[in-house]
N, C-alpha and C positions, 0 to 999 in steps of 0.2 A: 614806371609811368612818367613822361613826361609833358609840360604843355606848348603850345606852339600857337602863336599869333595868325589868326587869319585877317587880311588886310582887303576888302571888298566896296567898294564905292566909298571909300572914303573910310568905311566903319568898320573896326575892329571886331573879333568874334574869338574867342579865348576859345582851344580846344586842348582836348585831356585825351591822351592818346597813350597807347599800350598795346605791344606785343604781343600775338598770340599766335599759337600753333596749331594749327589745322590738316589734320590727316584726310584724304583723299581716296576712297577705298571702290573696287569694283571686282563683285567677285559675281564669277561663270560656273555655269553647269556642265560645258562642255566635252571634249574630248582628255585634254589636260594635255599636260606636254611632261616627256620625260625628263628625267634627272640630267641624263648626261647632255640635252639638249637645251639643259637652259640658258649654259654662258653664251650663246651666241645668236639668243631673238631678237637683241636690241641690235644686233646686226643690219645694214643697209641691202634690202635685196633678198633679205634668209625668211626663208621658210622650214619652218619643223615640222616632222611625221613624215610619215607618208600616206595619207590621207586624202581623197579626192577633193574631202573638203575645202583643203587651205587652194584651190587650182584660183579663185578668181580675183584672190590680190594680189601687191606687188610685192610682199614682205617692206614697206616703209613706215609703216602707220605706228610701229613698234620704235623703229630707231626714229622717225623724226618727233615724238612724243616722249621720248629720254632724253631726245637734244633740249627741248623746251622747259622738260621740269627741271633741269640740271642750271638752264641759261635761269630760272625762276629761282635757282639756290635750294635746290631739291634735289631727292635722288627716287628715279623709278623701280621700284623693288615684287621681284614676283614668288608668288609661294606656289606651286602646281603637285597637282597629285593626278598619275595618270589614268584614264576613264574618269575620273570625280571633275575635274575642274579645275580652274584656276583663280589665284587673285593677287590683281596687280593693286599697289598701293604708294601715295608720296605723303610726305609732309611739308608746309610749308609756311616760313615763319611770318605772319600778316600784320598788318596794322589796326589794331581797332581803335574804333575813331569815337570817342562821347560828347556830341557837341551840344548847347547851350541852344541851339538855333536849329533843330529838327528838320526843317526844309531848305536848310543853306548847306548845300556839299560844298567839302572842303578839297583844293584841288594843289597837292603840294607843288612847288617850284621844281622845275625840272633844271638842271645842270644843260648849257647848249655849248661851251664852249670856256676859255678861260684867259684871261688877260696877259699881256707879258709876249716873251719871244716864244716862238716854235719848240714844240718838244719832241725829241725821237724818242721810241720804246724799242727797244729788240724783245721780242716774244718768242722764248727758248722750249720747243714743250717737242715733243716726236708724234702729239697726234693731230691730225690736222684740226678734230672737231673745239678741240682745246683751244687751238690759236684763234679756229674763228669765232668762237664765242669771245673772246677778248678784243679781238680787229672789230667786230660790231659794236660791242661798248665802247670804245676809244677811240677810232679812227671819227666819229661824226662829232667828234667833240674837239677836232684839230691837230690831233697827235697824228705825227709822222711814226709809221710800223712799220718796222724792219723785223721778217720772220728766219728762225733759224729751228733745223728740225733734231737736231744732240749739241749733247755740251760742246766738241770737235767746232761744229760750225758756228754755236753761239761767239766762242773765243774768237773764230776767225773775224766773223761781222762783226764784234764788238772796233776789233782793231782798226775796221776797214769803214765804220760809220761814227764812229765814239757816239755813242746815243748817251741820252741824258739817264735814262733808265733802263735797267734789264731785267724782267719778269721772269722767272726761270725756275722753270721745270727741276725737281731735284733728282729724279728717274728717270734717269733717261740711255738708250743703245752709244754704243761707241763710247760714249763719256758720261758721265754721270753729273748734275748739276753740281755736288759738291767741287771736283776734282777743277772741272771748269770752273769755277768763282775763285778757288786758290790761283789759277795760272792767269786769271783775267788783272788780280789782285798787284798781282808781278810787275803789270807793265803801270810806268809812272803814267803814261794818259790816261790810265782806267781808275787811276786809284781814288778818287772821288766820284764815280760813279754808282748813282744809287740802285741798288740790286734789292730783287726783293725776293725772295725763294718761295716756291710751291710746292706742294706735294697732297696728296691724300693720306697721307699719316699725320696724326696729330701729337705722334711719343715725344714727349719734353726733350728727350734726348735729341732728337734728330733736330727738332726748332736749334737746340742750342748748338747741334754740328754744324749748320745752315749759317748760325750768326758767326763761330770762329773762321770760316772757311773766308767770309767773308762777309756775307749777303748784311743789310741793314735793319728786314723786317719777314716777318715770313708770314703768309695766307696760306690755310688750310684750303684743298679742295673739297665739294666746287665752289670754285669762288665765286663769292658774292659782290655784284656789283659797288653796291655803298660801300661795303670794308672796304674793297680797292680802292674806289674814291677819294676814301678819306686818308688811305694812306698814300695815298701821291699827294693829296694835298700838304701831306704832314712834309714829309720826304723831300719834294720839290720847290715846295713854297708856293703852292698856288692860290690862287685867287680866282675863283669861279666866276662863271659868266652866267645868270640864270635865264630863262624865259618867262615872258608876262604872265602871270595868271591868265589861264584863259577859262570861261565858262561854260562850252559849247550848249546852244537851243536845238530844240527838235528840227528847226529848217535848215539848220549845219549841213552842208556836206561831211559826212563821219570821215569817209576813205575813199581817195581814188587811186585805182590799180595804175601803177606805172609800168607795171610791165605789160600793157595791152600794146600792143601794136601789128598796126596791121602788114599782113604777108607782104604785097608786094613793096613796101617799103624795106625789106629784109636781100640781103643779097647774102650767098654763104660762101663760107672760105673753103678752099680747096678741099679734095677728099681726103689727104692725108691730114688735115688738122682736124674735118669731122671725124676722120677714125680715132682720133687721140680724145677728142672729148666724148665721144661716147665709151671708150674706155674707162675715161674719168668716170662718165654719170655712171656706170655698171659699177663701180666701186665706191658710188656715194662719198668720192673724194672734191666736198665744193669748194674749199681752199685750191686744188689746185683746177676747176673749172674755173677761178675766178683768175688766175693765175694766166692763165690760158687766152681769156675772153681780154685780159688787157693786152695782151702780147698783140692779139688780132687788131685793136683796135689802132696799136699804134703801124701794125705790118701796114695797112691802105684803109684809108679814111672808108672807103667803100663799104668794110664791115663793120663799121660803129654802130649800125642799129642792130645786128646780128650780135655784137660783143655786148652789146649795153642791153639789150633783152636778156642774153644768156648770166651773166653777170647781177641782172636783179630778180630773175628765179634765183640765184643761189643765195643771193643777202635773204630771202624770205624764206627759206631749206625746202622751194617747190621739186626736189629732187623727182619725185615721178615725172612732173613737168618737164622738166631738164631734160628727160632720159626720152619723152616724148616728142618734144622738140628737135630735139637732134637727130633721132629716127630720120627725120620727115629729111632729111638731107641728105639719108648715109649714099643712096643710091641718084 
C-alpha cells in the first residue's frame, strides 16, 4: 500500500492506494475449438474449424485483443472443449484507489517526454508485435528507435548507430540474445552501453546468464510499461517530463479520430507498392506497413496523406481497416 499526494486548485488530497488483481473471464456455449487448433487463434487472419459458422469474420478480433491485454501487461489465455465451449480469460494487475474525497477523481501524471540530450534505443526481439508494443511506449516520449530483427543484426546496428540502450530479446533465430551481448561487449564503443535483456522465462538462471553475458538489467515478459520506465530512468539517469493534470468535463471533446480523411485528398502509390502492403496487411505484419508507409512518404511528397493514413491505422492495430483500405487501391 502506498500514499500519493493529489495536488488540485491549490488543495491537497492524501490518497491510499493499492494493487490489485482482477481476472477477466468469458466463457461460451459454443462450438469449442479443437486441441491441436489452439496455438494459432490468436493468429492475424486465422480461423478455426470448418464450420460455416466462423464465414462472417475476419479472424482479427482474437489477435488484436491479445495484442491489447499483453500491451495492458496481461496474457490472453483460452481453455476449449470441443462441442462444449470455450473460455477465454486475462488478469490484470490494477490500482485501487481509497480517497478521503469521494467525488474528487484522482488523475495520476502521465510521463510526456524527459529532459537532457536525445536517446537511441535499439529494439532487438524477431517478432514484429514485440517491437511495436515497445516503439509505441517510447518513441512519443522522444526516444530515437532503432529496430533490429536477431541478435546477428542487433550486433551489426549496435556498431552502426551506438544507441545509448539496447532492449534485447534473449530468444532469438540466427543469434540468440545471450551470444549477441557477449560479442557487442567486445567492442570498446559498446562497452558502456546499457543493455537490458528480455525474455518470457523468469528461471534465476537464465536472469543471471543475461547479467554475465553482459546485459545490466533484465525484464520478464510481457513487459510492463512502468518496470520499463523506471528502469531506464534508473539505468540512463533520466529525469521525466510530466503532463499537467488534466480534469476533463462532460463538454470535453473525449477523442478525435485522426485518421479520418477524406478520399480525394488521398493519391496512391504505384501497384507494385500496393501489392507489398497488402501482402503486409494479409500477414498482420504492422511494423512493417509502418515501415513501408514512411518509405512512401519520403519516395514523393504526393503520398503523404496515403502514408500518414496508412501509418495511423497501424499505431491504432485498425488491421482489418488496413486490409480494407488498401483493397480499394489494389486494382
Amino acid at each position: 500500500v502506498s500514499v500519493v499526494d493529489c495536488v488540485r486548485d491549490g488543495a491537497r488530497t492524501e490518497v491510499l492506494t493499492t494493487n490489485v488483481n482482477i481476472r477477466f473471464q468469458v466463457e461460451d456455449t459454443g462450438i469449442g475449438i479443437a486441441a491441436d487448433e489452439l496455438p494459432k487463434i490468436f493468429a492475424p487472419f486465422e480461423q478455426v474449424g470448418n464450420s460455416p459458422r466462423h464465414t462472417e469474420g475476419t479472424g482479427l478480433g482474437l489477435a488484436i485483443s491479445h495484442q491489447l491485454v499483453e500491451i495492458m501487461g496481461g496474457e490472453l489465455k483460452v481453455e476449449s472443449t470441443l462441442g462444449r465451449g470455450s473460455i477465454f480469460s486475462f488478469e490484470l494487475e490494477l490500482l485501487a484507489v481509497d480517497s478521503t474525497d469521494k467525488n474528487k477523481k484522482y488523475y495520476p501524471k502521465n510521463i510526456k517526454g524527459f529532459k537532457g540530450t536525445n536517446k537511441k534505443i535499439l529494439i532487438a526481439d524477431d517478432r514484429w508485435e514485440n517491437r511495436s508494443v515497445l516503439i509505441h511506449l517510447l518513441e512519443p516520449l522522444g526516444f530515437e528507435i532503432i529496430e533490429a530483427t536477431n541478435g546477428q543484426d542487433c550486433v551489426r546496428k549496435a556498431l552502426e548507430f551506438l544507441p545509448d540502450c539496447i532492449l534485447i530479446d534473449l530468444v532469438m533465430p540466427v543469434m540468440d540474445g545471450f551470444e549477441a551481448m557477449r560479442k557487442i561487449r567486445n567492442f570498446s564503443q559498446l562497452q558502456n552501453v546499457v543493455a537490458i535483456g528480455t525474455s518470457a522465462s523468469i528461471m534465476e538462471a537464465e536472469k543471471q546468464e543475461s547479467v554475465e553475458a553482459g546485459c545490466n538489467a533484465f525484464i520478464p515478459k510481457p513487459i510492463r510499461a512502468e518496470e520499463l520506465l523506471n528502469c531506464l530512468q534508473v539505468h540512463l539517469g533520466l529525469e521525466w517530463i510530466y503532463e499537467e493534470l488534466q480534469y476533463p468535463n462532460a463538454e470535453s471533446e473525449v477523442f478525435h479520430n485522426q485518421s479520418q480523411i477524406q478520399p480525394e485528398e488521398i493519391i496512391a502509390p504505384p501497384a507494385d507498392e500496393i501489392a507489398l502492403l497488402f501482402d503486409l496487411a494479409m500477414m498482420g505484419d504492422l511494423g512493417g506497413i509502418q515501415k513501408q508507409a514512411e518509405k512512401l512518404a519520403q519516395l514523393d511528397i504526393k503520398y503523404v496523406s496515403f502514408a500518414n493514413h496508412l501509418n495511423q491505422l497501424a499505431k491504432n492495430f485498425e488491421e482489418e481497416k488496413i486490409l480494407e483500405f488498401v483493397e480499394k487501391y489494389r486494382n
